[in-house]
C-alpha positions in Angstrom: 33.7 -139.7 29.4 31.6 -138.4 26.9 29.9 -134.9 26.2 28.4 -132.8 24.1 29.5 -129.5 23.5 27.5 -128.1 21.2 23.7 -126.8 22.1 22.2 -126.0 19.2 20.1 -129.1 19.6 19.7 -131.3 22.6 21.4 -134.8 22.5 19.5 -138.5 22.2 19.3 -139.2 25.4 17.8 -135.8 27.0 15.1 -136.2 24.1 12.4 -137.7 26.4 8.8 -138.0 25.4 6.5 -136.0 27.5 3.1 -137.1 27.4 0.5 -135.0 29.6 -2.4 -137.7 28.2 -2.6 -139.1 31.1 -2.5 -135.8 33.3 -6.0 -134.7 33.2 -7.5 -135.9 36.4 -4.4 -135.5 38.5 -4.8 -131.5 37.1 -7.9 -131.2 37.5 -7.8 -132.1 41.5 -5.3 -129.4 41.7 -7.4 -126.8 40.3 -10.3 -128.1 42.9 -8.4 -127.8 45.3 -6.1 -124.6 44.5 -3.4 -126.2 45.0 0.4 -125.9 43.5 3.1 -128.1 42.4 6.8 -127.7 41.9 6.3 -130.1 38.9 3.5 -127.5 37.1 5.4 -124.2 38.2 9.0 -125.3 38.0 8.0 -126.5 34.1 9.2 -130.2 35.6 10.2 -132.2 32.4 9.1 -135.3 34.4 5.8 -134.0 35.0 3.6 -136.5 32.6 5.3 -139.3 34.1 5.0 -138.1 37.8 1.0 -137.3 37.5 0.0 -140.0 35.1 1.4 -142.7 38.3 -0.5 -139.9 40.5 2.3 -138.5 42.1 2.9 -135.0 42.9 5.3 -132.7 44.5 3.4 -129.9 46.4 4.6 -126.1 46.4 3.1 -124.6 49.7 3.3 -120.8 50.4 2.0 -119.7 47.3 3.4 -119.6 44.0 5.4 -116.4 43.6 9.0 -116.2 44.7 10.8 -113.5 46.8 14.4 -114.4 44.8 15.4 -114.4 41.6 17.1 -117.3 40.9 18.4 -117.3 37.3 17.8 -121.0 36.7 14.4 -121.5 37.6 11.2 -121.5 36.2 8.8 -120.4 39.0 7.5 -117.0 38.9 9.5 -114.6 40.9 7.8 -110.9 42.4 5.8 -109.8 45.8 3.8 -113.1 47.3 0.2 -113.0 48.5 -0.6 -113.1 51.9 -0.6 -116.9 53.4 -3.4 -119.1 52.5 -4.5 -120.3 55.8 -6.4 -123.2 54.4 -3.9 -124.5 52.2 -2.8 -127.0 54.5 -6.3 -128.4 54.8 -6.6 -129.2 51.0 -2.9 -130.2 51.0 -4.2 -133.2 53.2 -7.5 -133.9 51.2 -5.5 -134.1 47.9 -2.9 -136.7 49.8 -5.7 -138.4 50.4 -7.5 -138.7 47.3 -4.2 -139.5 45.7 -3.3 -142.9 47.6 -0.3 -141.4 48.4 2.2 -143.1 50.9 5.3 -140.4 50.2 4.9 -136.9 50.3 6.7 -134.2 49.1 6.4 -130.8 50.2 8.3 -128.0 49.1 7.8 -124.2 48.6 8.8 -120.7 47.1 11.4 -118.7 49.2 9.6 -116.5 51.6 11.3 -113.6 52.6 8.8 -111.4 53.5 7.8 -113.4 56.4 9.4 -113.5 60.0 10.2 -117.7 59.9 10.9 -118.0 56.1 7.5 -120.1 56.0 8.6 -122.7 58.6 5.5 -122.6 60.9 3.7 -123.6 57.4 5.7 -126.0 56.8 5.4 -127.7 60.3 1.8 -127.4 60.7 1.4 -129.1 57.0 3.5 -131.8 58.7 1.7 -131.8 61.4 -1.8 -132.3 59.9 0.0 -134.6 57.4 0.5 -136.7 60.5 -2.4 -136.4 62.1 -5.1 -137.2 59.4 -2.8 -139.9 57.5 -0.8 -141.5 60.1 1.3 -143.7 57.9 2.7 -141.3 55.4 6.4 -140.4 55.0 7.0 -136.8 54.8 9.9 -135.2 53.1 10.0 -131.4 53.1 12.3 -130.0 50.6 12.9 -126.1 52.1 14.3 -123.0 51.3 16.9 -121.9 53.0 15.0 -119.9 56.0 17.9 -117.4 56.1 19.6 -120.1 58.3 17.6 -118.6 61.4 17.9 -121.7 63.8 14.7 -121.0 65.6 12.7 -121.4 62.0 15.1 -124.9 61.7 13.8 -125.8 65.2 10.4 -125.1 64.7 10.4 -127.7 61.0 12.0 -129.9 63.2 9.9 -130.6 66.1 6.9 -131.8 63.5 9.6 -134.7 63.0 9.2 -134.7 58.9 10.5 -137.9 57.9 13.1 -136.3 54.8 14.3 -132.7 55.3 16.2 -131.5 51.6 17.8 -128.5 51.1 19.3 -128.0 47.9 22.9 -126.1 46.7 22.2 -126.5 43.6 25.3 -125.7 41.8 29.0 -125.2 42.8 30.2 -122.0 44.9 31.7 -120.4 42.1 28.2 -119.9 40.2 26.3 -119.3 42.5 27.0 -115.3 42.2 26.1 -116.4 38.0 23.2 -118.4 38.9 21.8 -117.2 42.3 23.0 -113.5 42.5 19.6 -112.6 44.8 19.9 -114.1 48.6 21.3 -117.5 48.3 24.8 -118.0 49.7 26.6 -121.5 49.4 27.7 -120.8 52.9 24.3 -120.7 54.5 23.1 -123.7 53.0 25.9 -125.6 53.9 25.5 -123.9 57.6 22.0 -124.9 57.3 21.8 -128.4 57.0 24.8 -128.6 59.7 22.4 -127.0 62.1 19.8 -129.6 61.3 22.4 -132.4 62.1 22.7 -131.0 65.2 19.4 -130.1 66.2 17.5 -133.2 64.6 20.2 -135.7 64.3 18.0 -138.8 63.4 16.3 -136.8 60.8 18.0 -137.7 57.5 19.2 -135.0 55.0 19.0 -134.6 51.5 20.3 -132.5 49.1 20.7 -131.5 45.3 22.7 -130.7 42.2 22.5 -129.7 38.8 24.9 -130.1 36.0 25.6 -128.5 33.2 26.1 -124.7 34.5 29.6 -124.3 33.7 31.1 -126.6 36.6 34.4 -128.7 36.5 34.7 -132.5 38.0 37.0 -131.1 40.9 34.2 -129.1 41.7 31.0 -131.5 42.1 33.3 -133.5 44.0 33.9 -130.8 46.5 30.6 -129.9 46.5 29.8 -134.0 47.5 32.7 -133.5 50.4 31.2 -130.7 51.7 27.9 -132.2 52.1 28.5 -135.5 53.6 30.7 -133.1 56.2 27.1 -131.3 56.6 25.7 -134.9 57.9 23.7 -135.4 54.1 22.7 -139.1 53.6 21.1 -138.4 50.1 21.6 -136.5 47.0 20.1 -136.3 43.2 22.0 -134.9 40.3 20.4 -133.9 37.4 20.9 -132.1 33.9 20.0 -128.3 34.0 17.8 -127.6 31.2 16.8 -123.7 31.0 13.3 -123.3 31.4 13.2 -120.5 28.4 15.5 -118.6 27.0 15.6 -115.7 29.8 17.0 -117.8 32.1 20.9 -119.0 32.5 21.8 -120.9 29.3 23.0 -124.4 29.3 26.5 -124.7 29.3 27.2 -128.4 28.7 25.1 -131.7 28.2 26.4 -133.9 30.4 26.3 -137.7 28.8 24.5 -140.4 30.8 28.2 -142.3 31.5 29.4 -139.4 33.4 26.3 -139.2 35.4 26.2 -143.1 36.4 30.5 -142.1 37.0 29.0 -139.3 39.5 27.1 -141.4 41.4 29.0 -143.8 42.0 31.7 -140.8 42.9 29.2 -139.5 45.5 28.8 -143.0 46.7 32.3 -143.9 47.5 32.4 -140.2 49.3 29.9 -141.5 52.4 26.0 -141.3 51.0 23.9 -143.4 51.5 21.3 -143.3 48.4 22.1 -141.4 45.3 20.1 -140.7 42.3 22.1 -139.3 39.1 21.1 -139.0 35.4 19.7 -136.7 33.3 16.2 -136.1 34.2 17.3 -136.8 38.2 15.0 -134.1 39.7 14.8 -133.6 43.9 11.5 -134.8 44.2 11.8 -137.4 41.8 10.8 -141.1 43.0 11.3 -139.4 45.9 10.1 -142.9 47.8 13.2 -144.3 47.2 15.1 -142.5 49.2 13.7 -143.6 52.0 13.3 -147.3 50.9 17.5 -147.6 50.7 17.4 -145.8 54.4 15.2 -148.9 55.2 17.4 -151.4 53.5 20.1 -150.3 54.9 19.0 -150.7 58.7 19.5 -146.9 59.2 15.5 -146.2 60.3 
């Protein structure tokens, strides 16, 4: 398989065009509407693409995170006090979009009781009540792994739940040092299994960090043991240069060899390539659940 080891310049195939031409309108509802996205705060290379096919992945809760993660790009500090009509305009701008799959994710909440998870299933909950037919997918933090926040998600029935890992255990102490713990989220999505067992589960990688094969495809084991049916894997890419640095470009070959990897291991949908992202095309996901009889 091939890679690249030397970073000084990125390789052929991570050197996407990104055009925001056809962002404008998509951006300017937002603004109307004061509303976030992952895609806008997370500095999303698939952003352009995403908005200009008016698609968006919606960052409730605010836009300032209680962790420090030390690969990602959304602003990290003391939160403001929850918006009470966010979910409201949440709905209006699925509306106004067209949209038929919804992604809603947020910053890490620690400063309140439930982690956020009240928000989170009241926005499903309104979701479902002013646009019947939508699919749902919540992508959440990890709530501390409190059961009773897990419970409460649950019983608005979102269609997706995703929690990500992110990387391997041994970086996580390199690349989450503030809160996270492989453990938790692991223990987390095992507690959704059990408490919403026809709720499917989703989950997320990144490459690039200073992994070895043996360990993604632990990381894979360990997952489909947690009861996940779907998984991305993308490239890291540093969002500036105060954040982790990239450690290795991972060539498309070995991504499509990851896949299929992760495939053979018990999911049932994977998405892996370079500019894979969580939320991205997050519809299909729930169109190979479909095809596959599972829903």
């Amino acid at each position: 398989m091939k890679k690249l080891n030397k970073l000084s310049t990125k390789p052929e195939w991570l050197k996407k065009k990104i055009s925001l031409g056809g962002c404008a309108q998509v951006k300017g509802m937002l603004k109307d509407l004061r509303l976030h996205t992952v895609c806008e705060e997370a500095l999303c290379p698939n952003m352009g693409e995403c908005f200009a096919r008016r698609q968006a992945s919606f960052l409730i809760l605010g836009d300032i995170c209680t962790r420090s993660c030390r690969f990602c790009g959304v602003k990290k500090g003391s939160p403001l006090p929850v918006d009470g009509g966010e979910p409201e305009r949440l709905a209006e701008a699925v509306r106004r979009l067209g949209l038929s799959h919804v992604v809603i994710t947020s910053v890490t909440r620690d400063d309140l009781p439930d982690g956020g998870a009240g928000v989170f299933a009241g926005t499903v909950s309104l979701l479902r009540a002013v646009s019947p037919g939508v699919c749902v997918e919540t992508l959440i933090p990890d709530f501390n792994a409190d059961e009773c926040a897990l419970r409460v998600l649950a019983a608005a029935s979102p269609d997706i739940i995703a929690h990500n890992v992110e990387t391997v255990p041994a970086l996580y102490r390199k690349v989450r040092p503030n809160g996270a713990l492989y453990a938790r989220s692991l223990g987390l999505l095992r507690s959704l299994k059990k408490i919403a067992p026809h709720i499917p589960l989703k989950s997320g990688l990144m490459l690039g960090l200073g992994e070895n094969k043996e360990e993604v495809l632990s990381v894979f084991d360990d997952l489909v043991s947690a009861g996940c049916s779907f998984l991305s894997i993308g490239q890291y890419l540093a969002p500036s240069g105060s954040h982790v640095p990239v450690s290795e470009y991972i060539h498309p070959d070995e991504f499509e060899e990851y896949g299929k990897e992760a495939m053979a291991r018990g999911f049932v949908y994977v998405k892996s390539g370079p500019y894979v992202r969580s939320s991205y095309n997050a519809s299909d996901y729930r169109k190979a659940l479909e095809a596959a009889g599972c829903v």
